[in-house]
C-alpha positions in Angstrom: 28.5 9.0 382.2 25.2 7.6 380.7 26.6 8.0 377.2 29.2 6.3 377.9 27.4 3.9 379.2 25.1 3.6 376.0 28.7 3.3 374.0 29.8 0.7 375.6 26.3 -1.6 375.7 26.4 -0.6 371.9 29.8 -1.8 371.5 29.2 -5.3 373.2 26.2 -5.7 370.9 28.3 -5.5 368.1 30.9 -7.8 368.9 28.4 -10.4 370.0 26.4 -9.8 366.6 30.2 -10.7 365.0 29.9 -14.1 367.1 26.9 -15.4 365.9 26.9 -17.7 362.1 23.2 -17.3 360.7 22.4 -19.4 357.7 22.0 -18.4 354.4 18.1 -18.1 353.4 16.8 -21.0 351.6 16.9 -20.9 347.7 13.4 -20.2 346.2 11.0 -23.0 346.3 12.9 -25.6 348.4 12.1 -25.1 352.3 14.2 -24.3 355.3 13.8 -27.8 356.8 15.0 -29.8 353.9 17.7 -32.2 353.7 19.7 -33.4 351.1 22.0 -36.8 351.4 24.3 -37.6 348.6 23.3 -41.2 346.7 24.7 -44.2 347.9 27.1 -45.9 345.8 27.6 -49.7 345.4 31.1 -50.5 345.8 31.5 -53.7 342.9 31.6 -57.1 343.8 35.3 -58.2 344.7 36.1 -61.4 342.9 37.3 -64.2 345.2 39.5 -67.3 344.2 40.8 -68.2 340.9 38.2 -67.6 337.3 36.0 -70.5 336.0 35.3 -71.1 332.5 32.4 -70.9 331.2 30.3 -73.3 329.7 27.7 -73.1 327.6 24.9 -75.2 328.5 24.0 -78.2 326.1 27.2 -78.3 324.7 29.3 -81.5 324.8 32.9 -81.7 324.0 33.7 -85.6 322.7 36.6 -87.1 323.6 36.9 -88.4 320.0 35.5 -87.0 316.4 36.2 -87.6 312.6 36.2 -84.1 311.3 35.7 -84.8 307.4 36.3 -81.4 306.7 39.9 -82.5 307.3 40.2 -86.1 305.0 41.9 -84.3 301.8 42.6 -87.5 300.2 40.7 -90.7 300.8 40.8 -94.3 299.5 39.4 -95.8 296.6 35.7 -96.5 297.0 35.1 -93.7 299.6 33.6 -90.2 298.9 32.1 -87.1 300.3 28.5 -86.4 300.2 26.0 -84.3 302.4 24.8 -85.6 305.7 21.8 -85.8 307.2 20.7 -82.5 307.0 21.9 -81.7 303.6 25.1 -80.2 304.7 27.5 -80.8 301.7 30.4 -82.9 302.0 29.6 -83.4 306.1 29.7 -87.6 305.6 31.6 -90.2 304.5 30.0 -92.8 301.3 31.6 -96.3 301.5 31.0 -98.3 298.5 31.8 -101.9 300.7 34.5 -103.4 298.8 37.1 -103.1 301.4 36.7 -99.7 302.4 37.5 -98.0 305.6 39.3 -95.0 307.4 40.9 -96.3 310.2 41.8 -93.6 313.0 44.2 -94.3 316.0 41.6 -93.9 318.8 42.0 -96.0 321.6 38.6 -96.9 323.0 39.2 -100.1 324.8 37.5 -100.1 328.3 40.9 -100.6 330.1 41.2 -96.9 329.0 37.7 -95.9 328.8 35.8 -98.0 331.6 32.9 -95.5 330.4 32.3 -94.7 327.1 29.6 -93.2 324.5 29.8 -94.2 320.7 27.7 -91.6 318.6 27.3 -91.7 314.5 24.4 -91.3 312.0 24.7 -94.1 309.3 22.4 -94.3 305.5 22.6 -97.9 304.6 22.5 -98.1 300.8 22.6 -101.8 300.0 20.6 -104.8 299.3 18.7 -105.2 302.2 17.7 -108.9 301.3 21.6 -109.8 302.0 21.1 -109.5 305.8 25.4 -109.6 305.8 27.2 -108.5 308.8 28.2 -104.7 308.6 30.0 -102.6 311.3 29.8 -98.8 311.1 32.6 -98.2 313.5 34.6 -100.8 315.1 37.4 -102.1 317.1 36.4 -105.8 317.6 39.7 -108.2 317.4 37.3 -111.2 317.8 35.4 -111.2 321.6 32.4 -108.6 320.9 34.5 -105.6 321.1 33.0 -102.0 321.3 31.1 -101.6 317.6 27.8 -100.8 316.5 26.9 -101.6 312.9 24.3 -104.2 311.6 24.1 -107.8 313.0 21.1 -110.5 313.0 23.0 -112.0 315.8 20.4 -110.6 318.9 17.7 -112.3 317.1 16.9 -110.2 314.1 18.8 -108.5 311.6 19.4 -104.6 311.7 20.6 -101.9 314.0 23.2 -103.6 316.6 26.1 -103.3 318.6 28.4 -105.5 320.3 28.4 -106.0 324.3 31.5 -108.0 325.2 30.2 -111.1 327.0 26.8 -110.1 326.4 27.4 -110.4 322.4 25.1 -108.4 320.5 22.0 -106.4 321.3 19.4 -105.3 318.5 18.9 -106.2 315.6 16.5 -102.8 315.0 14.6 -102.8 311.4 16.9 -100.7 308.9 14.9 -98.4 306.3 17.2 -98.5 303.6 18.4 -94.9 302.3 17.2 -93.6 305.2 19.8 -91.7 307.6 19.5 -93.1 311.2 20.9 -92.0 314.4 23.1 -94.8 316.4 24.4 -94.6 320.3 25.8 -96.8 322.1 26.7 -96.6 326.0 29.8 -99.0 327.6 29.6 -98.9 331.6 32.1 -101.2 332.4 32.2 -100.0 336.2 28.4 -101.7 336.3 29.2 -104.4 333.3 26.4 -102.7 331.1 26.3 -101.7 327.3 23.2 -100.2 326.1 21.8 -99.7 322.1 19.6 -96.8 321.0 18.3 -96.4 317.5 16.8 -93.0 316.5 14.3 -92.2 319.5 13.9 -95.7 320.6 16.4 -98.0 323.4 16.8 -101.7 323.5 17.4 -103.4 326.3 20.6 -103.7 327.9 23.0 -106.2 328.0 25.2 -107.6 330.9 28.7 -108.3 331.0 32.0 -107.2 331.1 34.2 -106.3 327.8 37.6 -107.4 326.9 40.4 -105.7 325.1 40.1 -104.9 321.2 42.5 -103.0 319.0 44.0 -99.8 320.4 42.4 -98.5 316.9 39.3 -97.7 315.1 37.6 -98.8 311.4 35.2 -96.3 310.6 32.9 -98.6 307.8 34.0 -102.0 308.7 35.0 -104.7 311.3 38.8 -104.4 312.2 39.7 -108.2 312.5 36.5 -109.7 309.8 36.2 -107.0 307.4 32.1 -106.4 307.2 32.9 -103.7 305.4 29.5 -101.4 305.7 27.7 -100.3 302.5 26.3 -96.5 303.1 27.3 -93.6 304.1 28.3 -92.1 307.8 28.3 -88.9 309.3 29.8 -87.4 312.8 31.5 -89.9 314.6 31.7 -88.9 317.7 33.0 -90.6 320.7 32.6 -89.2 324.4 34.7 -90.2 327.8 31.2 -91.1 329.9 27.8 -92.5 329.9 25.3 -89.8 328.1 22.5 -89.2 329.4 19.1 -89.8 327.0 18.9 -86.3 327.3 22.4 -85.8 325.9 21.9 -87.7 323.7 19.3 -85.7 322.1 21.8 -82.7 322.5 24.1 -85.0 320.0 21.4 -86.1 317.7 19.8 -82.7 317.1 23.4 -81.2 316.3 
C-alpha cells in the first residue's frame, strides 16, 4: 500500500509539472528583467481641404508686360539693344521721329482704380531741348496715366501725369544713363505717386479721368512727344506696390 501510495504522489507531480509554462532563459548578456517595446511610428499628416499654390516669396506677377523677346518685326526707327544690365536685345531704342509700339492694354482707372506703372528708360537726346517726352502713355488730353519727361511740375525731367493733379517731378535726367521709373495710381484715395531710381516725390491729389483703352510705349497717344532713348521692362501691376516691391521690380 505505501508504494502505491508513492506512485500515485509521483504521478500527480508529474502532471502538475506538465501544467506549469516556465520561460525560456534569457539570451547571453541581456538580463531577465528587461523589456523590449517596439518603436513608435508617426502616422503622416492627413491633408485637409483643397491644395494651395505655392508662391515664391518676392515674386510679383504684373498684370501687364512688353516681352521684347516677342516683337519680331518692329517699325522704322526702333531697334533692339541690351538693357540695363547688359542683357542683349532685352530694350527697345526709339529714335523720336514718330516712333512707338502701341499695345492694347487697358489701364484706365475705371478698370484699374489701383494701378503700378514700372519701366527703366536711357534718354539719348539733347538735353538742352527740355521737349515733352512720354515713355509710356495713354493720355487723350486730361493728365492721363504716363510717366515720361515734363517741366510742367516746376522743372524739367523725370515726371508723370496725376489726372487733376497734372504733373509731379520734374527729377534731373543724366543723359545716357539708364534710370528706373514707377508710378503708383490710387484712385480709391485720389493719389498718384512718382519715384525715380531710389528717391520719391511728393504725391499729388486728385482724381483721374478716362484715357485711351490703349497704350504708346515711347510717346504721348493724343500729342505725339515721341521719347528719344531707349526702354526696357514695362511692366504694369493691378495694385499699389509697396517701396519694398518696388525694389523686388527694380533689382529684377
Amino acid at each position: 500500500m505505501k508504494v502505491q501510495g508513492i506512485l500515485i504522489v509521483l504521478s500527480s507531480l508529474v502532471l502538475l509539472a506538465g501544467c506549469i509554462k516556465t520561460d525560456p532563459a534569457p539570451p547571453t548578456g541581456l538580463p531577465a528583467t528587461t523589456a523590449t517595446t517596439a518603436p513608435t511610428v508617426s502616422s503622416p499628416p492627413v491633408a485637409t481641404g483643397s491644395p494651395t499654390a505655392s508662391i515664391t516669396p518676392g515674386v510679383l506677377q504684373a498684370t501687364y508686360s512688353l516681352n521684347i523677346a516677342t516683337l519680331t518685326e518692329l517699325p522704322d526707327g526702333v531697334g533692339k539693344v541690351a538693357d540695363q544690365k547688359g542683357r542683349t536685345d532685352q530694350a527697345l531704342a526709339f529714335s523720336g521721329e514718330t516712333t512707338k509700339i502701341e499695345v492694347p492694354w487697358d489701364i484706365n482707372a475705371e478698370k484699374h482704380p489701383q494701378l503700378t506703372i514700372t519701366v527703366w528708360a536711357r534718354f539719348t537726346g539733347n538735353i538742352e531741348d527740355k521737349a515733352q517726352f512720354q515713355v509710356v502713355s495713354s493720355d487723350d488730353g486730361e493728365f492721363d496715366r504716363s510717366v515720361g519727361l515734363d517741366a510742367r511740375a516746376g522743372e524739367w525731367g523725370w515726371s508723370a501725369f496725376a489726372g487733376e493733379g497734372e504733373v509731379m517731378g520734374g527729377v534731373s535726367v543724366q543723359p545716357n544713363e539708364w534710370t528706373f521709373l514707377a508710378v503708383t495710381y490710387d484712385q480709391t484715395q485720389g493719389r498718384s505717386q512718382l519715384s525715380v531710381g531710389e528717391n520719391t516725390v511728393e504725391a499729388k491729389e486728385g482724381a483721374l479721368g478716362a484715357g485711351h483703352p490703349f497704350v504708346w510705349i515711347g510717346g504721348n497717344p493724343s500729342f505725339g512727344e515721341h521719347f528719344v532713348g531707349d526702354i526696357a521692362h514695362v511692366q504694369i501691376f493691378n495694385r499699389v506696390l509697396t517701396p519694398e516691391e518696388l525694389r523686388s521690380v527694380r533689382d529684377q
